[in-house]
N, C-alpha and C positions, 0 to 999 in steps of 0.2 A: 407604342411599345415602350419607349424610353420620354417618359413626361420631362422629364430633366431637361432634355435637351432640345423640348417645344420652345420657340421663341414666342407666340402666339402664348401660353401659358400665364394662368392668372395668378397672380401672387395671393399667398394666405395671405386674410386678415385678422386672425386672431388664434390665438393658441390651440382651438380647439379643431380648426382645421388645419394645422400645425401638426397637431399629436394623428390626425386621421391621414394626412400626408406622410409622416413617418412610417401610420402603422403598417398603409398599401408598402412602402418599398421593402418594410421585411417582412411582407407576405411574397414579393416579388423574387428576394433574394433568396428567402426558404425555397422557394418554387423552384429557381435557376439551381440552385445548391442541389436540390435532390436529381434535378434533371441531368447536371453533369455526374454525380454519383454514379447514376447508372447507366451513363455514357462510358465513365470508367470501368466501368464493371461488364459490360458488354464487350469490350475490347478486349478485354484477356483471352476472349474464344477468338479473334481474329488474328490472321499469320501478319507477325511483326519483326519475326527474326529469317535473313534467306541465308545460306550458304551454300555459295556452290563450285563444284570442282570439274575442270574439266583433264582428260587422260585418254592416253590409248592401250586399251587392254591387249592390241594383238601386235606384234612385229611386222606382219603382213600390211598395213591399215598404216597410211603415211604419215596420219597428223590425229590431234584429241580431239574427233569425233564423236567421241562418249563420254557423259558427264554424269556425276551427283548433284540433287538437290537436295537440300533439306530446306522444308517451310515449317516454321515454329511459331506456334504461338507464345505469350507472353509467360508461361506456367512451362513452358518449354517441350508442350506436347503438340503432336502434327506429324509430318511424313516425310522420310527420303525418297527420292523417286531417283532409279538407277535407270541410263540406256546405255545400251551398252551396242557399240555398230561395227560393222566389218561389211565384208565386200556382197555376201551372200544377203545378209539380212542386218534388221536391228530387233532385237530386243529389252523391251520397258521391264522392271521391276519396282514395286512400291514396300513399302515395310512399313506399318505404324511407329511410333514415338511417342514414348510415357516419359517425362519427366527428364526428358533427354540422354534417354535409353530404348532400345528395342528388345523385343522376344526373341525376336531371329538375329540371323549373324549378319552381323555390318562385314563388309568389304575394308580394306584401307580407306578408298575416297568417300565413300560413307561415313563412316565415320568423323575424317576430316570435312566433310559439309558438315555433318552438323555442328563441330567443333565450331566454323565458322559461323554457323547463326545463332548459336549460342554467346557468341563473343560480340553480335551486332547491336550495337546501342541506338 
């Protein structure tokens, strides 16, 4: 993979395997170049950004048992996922997220999630 750093490697003797030497490592580094390209480019769909809150929605309910998420990717699109728990039951909600907005109505701690992973470097 890395000729460079064969110990076992034979040294050019003349310029012209010289310039053929040269010309493999930037075909090599064209190659890595585009391969990371679209390792960056791939990654904008993968969640980069979390923010999450945790609260207690009910008086009854001693401690914050129920939390926001938000998981964002890099473009700042992805999902909050609300649970929301008490004594009887729990209850999940999810919402999409475009651009670090939704269609439907955010809650306070919604909202504040995603504030949060929107601010995650």
């Amino acid at each position: 993979m890395f000729k460079f750093l064969n110990k076992n490697k034979k040294e050019q003797k003349n310029l012209k395997e010289i310039l053929s030497y040269q010309k493999e490592l930037e075909n090599n580094f064209e190659r890595i170049s585009r391969k990371i390209d679209k390792i960056i480019e791939n990654n904008k769909f993968s969640v980069q950004k979390v923010g999450i809150v945790r609260f207690n929605p009910f008086e009854n309910v001693g401690s914050d048992q129920s939390f926001s998420i938000a998981l964002l990717n890099g473009e700042d699109n992805g999902v909050v996922i609300t649970s929301l728990y008490n004594r009887e039951g729990n209850r999940i909600y999810g919402k999409p997220i475009k651009n670090g907005r939704s269609s439907y109505h955010l809650s306070k701690e919604e909202s504040i999630a995603i504030e949060k992973a929107k601010n995650t470097k």
